[in-house]
C-alpha positions in Angstrom: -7.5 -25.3 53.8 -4.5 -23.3 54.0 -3.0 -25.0 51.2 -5.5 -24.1 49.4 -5.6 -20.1 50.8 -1.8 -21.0 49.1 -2.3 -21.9 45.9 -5.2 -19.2 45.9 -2.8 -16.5 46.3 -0.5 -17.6 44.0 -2.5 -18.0 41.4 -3.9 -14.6 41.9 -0.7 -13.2 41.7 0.3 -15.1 38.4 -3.3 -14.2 36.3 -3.0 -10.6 37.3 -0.1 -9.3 35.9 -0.8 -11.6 32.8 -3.8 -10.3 32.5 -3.0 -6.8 33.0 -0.2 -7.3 30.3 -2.5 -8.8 27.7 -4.8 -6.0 28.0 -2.2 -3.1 27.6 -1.0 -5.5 24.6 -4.7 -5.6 23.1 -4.5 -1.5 23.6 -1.2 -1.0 22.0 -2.4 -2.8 18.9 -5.2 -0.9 18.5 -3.3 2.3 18.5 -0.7 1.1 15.9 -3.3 0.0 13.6 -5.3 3.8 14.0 -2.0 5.8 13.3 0.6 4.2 11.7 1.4 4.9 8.0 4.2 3.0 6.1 7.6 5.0 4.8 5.9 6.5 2.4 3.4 8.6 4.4 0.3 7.3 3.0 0.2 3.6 2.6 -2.3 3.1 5.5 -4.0 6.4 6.2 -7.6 6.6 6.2 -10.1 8.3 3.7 -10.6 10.8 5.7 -6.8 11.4 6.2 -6.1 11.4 2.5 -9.2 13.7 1.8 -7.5 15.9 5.0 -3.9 15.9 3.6 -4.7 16.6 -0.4 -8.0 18.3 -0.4 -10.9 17.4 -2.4 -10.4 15.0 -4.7 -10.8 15.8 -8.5 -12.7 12.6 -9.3 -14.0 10.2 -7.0 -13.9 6.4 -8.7 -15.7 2.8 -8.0 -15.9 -0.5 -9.3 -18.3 -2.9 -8.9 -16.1 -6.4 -8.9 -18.6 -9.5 -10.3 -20.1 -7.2 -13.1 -17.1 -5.1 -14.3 -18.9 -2.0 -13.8 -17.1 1.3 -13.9 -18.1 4.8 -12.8 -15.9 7.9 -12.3 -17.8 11.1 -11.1 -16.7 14.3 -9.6 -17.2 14.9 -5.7 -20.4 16.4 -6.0 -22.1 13.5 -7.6 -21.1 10.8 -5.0 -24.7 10.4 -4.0 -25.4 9.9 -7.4 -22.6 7.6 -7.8 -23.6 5.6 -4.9 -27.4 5.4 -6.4 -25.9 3.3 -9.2 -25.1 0.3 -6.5 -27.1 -2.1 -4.5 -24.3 -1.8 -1.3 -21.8 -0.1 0.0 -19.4 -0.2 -2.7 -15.5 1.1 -2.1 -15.5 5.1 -3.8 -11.8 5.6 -4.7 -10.6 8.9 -5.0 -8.4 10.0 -8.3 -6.4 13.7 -8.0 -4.7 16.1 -10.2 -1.9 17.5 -8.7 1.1 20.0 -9.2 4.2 18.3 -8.5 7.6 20.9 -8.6 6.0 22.1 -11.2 4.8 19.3 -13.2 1.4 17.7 -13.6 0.5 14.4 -11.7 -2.4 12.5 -11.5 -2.5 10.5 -8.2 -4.9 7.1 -7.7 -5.8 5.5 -3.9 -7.4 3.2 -3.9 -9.1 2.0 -0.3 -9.7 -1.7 1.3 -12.2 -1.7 4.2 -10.9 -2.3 7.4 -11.4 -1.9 11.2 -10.4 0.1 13.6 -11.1 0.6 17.1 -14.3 -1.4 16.4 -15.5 1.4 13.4 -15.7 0.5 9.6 -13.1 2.3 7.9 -11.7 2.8 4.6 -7.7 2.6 3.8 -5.3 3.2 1.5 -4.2 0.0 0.2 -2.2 0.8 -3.3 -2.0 4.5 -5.1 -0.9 5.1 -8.6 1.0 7.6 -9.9 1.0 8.7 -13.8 2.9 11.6 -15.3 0.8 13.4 -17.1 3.3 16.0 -19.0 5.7 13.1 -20.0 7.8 10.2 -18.9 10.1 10.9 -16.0 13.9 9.4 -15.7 14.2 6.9 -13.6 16.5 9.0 -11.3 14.6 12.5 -11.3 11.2 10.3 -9.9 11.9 11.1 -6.4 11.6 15.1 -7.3 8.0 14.7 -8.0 7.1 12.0 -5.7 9.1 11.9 -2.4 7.2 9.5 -0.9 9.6 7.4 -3.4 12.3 8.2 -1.3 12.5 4.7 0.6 13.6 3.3 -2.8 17.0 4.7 -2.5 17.9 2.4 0.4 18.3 -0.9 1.0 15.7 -1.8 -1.1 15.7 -5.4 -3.1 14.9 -4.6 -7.0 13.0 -7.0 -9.0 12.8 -6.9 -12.7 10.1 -8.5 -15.0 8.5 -8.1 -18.2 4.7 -7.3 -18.3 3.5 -10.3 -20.0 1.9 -9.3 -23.4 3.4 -5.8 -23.5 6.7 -4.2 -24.2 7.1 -2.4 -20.9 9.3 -3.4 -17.7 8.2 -3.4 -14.2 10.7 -3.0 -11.6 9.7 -3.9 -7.9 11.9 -1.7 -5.1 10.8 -4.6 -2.2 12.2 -2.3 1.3 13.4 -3.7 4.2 11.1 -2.7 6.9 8.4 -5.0 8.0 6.0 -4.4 10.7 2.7 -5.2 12.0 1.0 -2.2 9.6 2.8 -3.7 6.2 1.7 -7.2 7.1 -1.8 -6.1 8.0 -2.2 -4.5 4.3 -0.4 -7.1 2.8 -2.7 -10.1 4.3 -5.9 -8.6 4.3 -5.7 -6.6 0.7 -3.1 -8.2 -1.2 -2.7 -12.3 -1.0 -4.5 -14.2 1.7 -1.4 -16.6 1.7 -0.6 -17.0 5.2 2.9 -18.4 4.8 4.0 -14.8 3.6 5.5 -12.9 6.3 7.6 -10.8 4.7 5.2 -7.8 3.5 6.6 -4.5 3.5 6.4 -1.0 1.7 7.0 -1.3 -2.3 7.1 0.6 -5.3 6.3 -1.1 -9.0 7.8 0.8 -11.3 6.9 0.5 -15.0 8.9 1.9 -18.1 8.1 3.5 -21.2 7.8 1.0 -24.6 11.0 -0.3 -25.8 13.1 1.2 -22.7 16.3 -1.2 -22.7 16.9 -4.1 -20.6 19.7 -2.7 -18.9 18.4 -0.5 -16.6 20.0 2.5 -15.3 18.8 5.7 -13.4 18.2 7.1 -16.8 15.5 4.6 -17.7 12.2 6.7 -18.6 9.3 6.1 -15.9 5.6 6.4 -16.9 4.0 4.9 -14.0 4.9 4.5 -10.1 2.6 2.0 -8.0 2.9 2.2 -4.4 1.5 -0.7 -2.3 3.4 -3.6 -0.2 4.8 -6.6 -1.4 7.7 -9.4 -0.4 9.9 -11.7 -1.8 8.0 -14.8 -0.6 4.8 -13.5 -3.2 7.5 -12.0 -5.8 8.4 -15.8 -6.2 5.6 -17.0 -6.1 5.1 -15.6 -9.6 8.4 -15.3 -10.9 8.3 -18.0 -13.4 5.8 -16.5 -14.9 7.4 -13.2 -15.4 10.9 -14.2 -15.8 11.7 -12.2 -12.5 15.2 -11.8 -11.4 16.8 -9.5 -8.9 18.9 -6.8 -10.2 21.3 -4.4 -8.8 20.0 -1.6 -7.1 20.0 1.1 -10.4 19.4 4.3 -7.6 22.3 3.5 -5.7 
């Protein structure tokens, strides 16, 4: 019997702390996934925090996937817009904005997701088009800081759009964490031997911009989502991808 009392207390003292640990873990989590953001600022955020950080959107935006239905209405009409669907469909929301002076028109697009146990929407990608011209290459980050992480230590890709004459360039950054793999799993590839997601811009060119990219290249489009090398690869046969020298540093 006392052997037992023994091996009683011990094990008592093991599964306690263990226990105590996994459940500070399980609460850690929870908060990372409620308030983290990527680099960028918004990869991440909530609807709600988008709709709190930019105001009310210009146009709100949804898609219904098997039937190729479109629908873009203003704010006002959401309930209208909603009418249109048989379930709870993703509403995207699209904004005009002023941008040091220059016009920008600024796409998120959501993924639903959970957090602390509630339904929520996220930003998973956002696109950025510039509506009074193309941009150089080198002048982006004026009107879209949250392009700053670019100018790191980021891995450039570059690629031809198959069937067109423009060139996408991927800035792949460094950082990975448990927020860029979440988005990347659950929104982007369901591969699960890609562990390398992390903050990314695609950058595509005007027509006929040269192949031999400098920070003087014109830029029509920025899209801001995650991405890796392991998926970049993947593909890369397809595209002719190769890596490229850094043209921001």
């Amino acid at each position: 019997m006392k052997g037992m009392e023994v091996m009683r207390s011990k094990l008592i003292s093991v599964t306690l702390p263990f226990m105590c640990l996994l459940g500070i873990g399980l609460f850690v989590n929870n908060n990372l996934s409620a308030k983290e953001t990527l680099e960028d600022g918004i990869i991440g955020l909530t609807k709600a925090e988008v709709n709190e950080k930019f105001g009310k959107p210009t146009y709100l935006y949804c898609e219904e996937e098997p039937f190729r239905r479109y629908a873009m209405v203003t704010p006002e009409e959401e309930s209208i817009l909603r009418a249109q669907f048989l379930y709870d469909v993703s509403v995207h929301d699209f904004y005009y904005l002023k941008r040091n002076g220059s016009n920008c028109e600024f796409r998120f697009y959501y993924g639903e997701d959970t957090i602390d146990g509630q339904k929520v929407w996220r930003v998973k990608e956002y696109f950025i088009k510039f509506l009074d011209g193309p941009v150089s290459l080198g002048k982006v980050v004026d009107l879209v800081p949250e392009f700053k992480p670019a100018y790191g230590k980021a891995k450039v890709y570059q690629e031809r759009l198959i069937n067109l004459n423009n060139i996408r360039l991927t800035f792949v950054t460094p950082e990975i964490n448990e927020l860029s793999k979440h988005i990347g799993s659950r929104f982007v590839d369901l591969d699960k031997d890609i562990k390398d997601w992390s903050l990314s811009y695609d950058v595509i060119l005007c027509d006929n911009e040269p192949e031999k990219v400098s920070a003087n290249s014109m830029v029509k489009e920025v899209i801001v989502s995650v991405d890796g090398e392991y998926r970049i690869g993947k593909t890369a046969h397809a595209f002719g991808t190769k890596l490229i020298a850094n043209p921001l540093q």
